[in-house]
C-alpha positions in Angstrom: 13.9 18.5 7.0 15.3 21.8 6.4 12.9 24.4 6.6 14.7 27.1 8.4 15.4 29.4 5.1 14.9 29.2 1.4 17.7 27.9 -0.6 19.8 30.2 -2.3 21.3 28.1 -5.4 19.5 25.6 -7.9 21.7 23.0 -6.4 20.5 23.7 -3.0 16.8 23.7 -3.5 16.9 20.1 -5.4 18.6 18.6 -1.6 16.1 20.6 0.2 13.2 18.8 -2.3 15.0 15.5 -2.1 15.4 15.8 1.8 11.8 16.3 2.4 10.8 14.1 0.2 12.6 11.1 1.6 11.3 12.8 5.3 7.9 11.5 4.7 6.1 8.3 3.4 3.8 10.0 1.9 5.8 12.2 0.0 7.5 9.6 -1.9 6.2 10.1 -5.2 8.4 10.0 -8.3 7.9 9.9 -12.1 7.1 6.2 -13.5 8.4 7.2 -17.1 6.0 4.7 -18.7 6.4 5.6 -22.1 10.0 5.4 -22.3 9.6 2.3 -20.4 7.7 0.9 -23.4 9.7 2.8 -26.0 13.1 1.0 -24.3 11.5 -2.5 -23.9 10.2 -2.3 -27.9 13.9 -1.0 -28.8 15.1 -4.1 -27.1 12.7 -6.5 -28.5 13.3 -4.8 -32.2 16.9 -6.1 -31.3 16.2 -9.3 -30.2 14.1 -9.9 -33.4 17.0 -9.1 -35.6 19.1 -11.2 -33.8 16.6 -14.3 -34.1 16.9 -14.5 -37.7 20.4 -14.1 -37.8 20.9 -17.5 -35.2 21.5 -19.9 -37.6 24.4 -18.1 -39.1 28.0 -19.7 -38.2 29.3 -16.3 -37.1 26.2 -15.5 -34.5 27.5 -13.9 -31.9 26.0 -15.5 -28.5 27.9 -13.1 -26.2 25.7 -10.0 -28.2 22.5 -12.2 -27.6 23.5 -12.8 -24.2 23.8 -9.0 -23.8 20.8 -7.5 -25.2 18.7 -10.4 -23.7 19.9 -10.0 -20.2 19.2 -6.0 -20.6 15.6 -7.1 -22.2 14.8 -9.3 -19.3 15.8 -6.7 -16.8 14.0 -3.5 -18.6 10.4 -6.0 -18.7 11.3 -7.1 -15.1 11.8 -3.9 -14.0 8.6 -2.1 -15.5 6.3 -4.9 -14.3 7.3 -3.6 -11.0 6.6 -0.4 -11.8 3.4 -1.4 -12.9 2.5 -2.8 -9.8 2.9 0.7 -7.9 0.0 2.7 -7.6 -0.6 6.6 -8.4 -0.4 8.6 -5.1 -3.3 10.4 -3.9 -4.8 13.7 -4.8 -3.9 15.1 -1.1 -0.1 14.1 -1.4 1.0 15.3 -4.5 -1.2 18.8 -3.9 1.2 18.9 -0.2 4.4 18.1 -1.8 3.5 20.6 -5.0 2.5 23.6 -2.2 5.4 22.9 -0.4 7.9 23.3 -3.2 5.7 26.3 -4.9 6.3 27.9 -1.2 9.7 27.1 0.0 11.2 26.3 -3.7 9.1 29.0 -5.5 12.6 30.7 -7.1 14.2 27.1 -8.7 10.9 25.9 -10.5 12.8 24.1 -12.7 13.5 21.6 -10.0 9.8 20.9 -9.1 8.3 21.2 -12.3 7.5 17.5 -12.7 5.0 18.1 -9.6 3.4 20.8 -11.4 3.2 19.0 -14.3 1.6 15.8 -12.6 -0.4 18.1 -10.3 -2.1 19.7 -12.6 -2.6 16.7 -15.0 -4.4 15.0 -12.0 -6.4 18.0 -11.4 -7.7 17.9 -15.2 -8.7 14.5 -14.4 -5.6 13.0 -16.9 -3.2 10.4 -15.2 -0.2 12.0 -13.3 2.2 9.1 -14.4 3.8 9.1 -10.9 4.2 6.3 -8.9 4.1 6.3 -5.3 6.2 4.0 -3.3 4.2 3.9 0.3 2.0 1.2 0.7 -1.1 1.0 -0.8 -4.1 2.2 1.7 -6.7 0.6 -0.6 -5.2 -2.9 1.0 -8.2 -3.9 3.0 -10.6 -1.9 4.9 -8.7 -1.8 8.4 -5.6 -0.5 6.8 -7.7 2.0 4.7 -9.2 3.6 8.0 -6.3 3.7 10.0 -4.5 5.4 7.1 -7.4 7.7 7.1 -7.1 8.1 10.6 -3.1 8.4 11.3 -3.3 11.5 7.9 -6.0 13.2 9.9 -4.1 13.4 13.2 -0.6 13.5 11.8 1.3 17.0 13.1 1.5 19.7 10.1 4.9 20.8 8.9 5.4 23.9 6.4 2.0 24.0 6.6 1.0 20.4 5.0 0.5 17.1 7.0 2.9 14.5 7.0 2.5 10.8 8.0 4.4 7.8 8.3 3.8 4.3 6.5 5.2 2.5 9.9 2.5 4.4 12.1 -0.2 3.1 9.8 0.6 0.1 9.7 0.7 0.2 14.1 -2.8 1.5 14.3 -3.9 -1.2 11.7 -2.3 -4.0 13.9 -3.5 -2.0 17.3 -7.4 -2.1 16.2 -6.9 -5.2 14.6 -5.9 -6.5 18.0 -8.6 -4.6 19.5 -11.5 -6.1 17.4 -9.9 -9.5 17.6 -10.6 -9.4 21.3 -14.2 -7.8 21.4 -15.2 -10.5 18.8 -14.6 -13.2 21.3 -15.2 -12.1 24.8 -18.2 -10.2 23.8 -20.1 -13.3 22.8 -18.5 -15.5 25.8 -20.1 -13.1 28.0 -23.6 -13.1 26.0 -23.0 -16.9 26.5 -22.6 -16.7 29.9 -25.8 -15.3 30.8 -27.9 -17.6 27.6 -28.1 -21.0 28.1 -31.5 -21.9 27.3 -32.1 -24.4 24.6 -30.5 -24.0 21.2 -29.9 -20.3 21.7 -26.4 -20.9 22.4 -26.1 -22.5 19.3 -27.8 -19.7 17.1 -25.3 -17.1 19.1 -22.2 -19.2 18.4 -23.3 -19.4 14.4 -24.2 -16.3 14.3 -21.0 -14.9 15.9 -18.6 -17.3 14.1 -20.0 -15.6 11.0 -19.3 -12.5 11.7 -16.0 -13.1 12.6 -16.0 -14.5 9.0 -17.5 -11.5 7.7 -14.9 -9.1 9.6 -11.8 -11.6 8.5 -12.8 -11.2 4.5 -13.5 -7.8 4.7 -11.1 -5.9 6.9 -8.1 -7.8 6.4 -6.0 -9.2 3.1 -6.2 -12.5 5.0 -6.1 -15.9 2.5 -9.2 -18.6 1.8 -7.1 -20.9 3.4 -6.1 -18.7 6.7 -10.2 -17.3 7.0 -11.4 -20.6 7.3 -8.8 -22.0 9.9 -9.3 -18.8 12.2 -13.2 -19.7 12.1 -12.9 -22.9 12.3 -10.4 -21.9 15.5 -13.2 -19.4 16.5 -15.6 -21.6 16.5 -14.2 -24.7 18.5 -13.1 -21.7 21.4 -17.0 -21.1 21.6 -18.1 -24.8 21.3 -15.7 -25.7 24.1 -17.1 -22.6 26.2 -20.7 -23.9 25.2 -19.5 -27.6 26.5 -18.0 -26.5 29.7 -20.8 -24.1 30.5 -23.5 -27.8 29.7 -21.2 -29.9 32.2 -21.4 -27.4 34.9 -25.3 -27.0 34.5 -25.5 -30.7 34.5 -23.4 -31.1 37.9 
């Protein structure tokens, strides 16, 4: 990132914005240009619509068809993936926008679609960016380590900067961390319990909450929750059966 002085030409301060953009996750915001999305899509379809009626005349020309549907297809492929990007959060576009008011303050021209989404997000309006990090809404475990990696993430120019591959480490690392404590802290409960059925109510009882932390922390499928409990659950019914044979001998 090049922060060592401030650019001297227009030229220069849009590959400063661009490198520090692309030096950050977080920073990856751009303009999703929905409307002329739309407007290009309904231009097309206006075309293809024209080119429907005219289909039974001898001198239709497929290869035009061919053209303007392929370029239709793409355009509505395209935007649905757009679509499916979500708007980046308050505290990234306010770094990004400080930084370039700071370091870029003499070119505005070349930041002006931060200020514009910026403040449009601060009036409560949509910012029509799009943000191409991954989405830290995508369970609860991912949400708090991407809380946790922005809080502790070193400040440069005077903003914090984190990276989408860290999050995703301290997801997997405390994933990994409450994957153990959920089954060796009821093996050793059941160590020391083995009167009667209270075995069985701690097995139950910690089988769903392994559930319960599967559904809820995690994007995990139907299908993969119920084979990890069902996993879960035979580990402590084999513990439960080895611990009955030894009291028996």
């Amino acid at each position: 990132m090049q922060t060592s002085a401030p650019p001297t030409t227009k030229n220069a301060a849009a590959i400063a914005l661009s490198e520090t953009m692309g030096s950050a996750d977080n920073w990856a915001v751009f303009r999703g240009f929905h409307a002329l999305n739309v407007r290009n899509i309904l231009h097309l379809q206006t075309q293809l619509d024209e080119l429907a009626r005219k289909q039974d005349d001898p001198s239709f020309n497929m290869n035009e068809l061919d053209e303007v549907l392929h370029k239709y297809n793409r355009a509505l492929f395209a935007y649905g993936r757009i679509c499916e990007l979500q708007e980046p959060e308050m505290a990234d576009l306010a770094s990004i926008h400080r930084y370039s008011r700071s370091k870029l303050g003499s070119y505005p021209d070349v930041w002006a679609f931060l200020s514009r989404a910026h403040d449009d997000m601060v009036n409560g309006a949509g910012s029509g960016m799009v943000a191409l990090y991954s989405n830290p809404d995508s369970g609860v475990l991912f949400s708090l380590a991407h809380k946790l990696v922005k809080a502790l993430s070193p400040k440069k120019t005077g903003v914090r900067i984190w990276s989408d591959a860290t999050t995703t480490k301290v997801t997997r690392s405390l994933l990994g961390i409450l994957s153990v404590c959920l089954l060796l802290v009821p093996i050793v409960i059941l160590y020391f319990v083995k009167d009667g059925f209270k075995p069985l109510i701690i097995m139950a009882v910690w089988t769903i909450a392994f559930s319960a932390a599967m559904s809820l922390l995690t994007e995990a499928k139907y299908s993969e929750i119920l084979v990890a409990a069902a996993t879960y659950a035979a580990v402590m019914v084999v513990f439960i059966s080895g611990e009955g044979v030894q009291k028996e001998a």
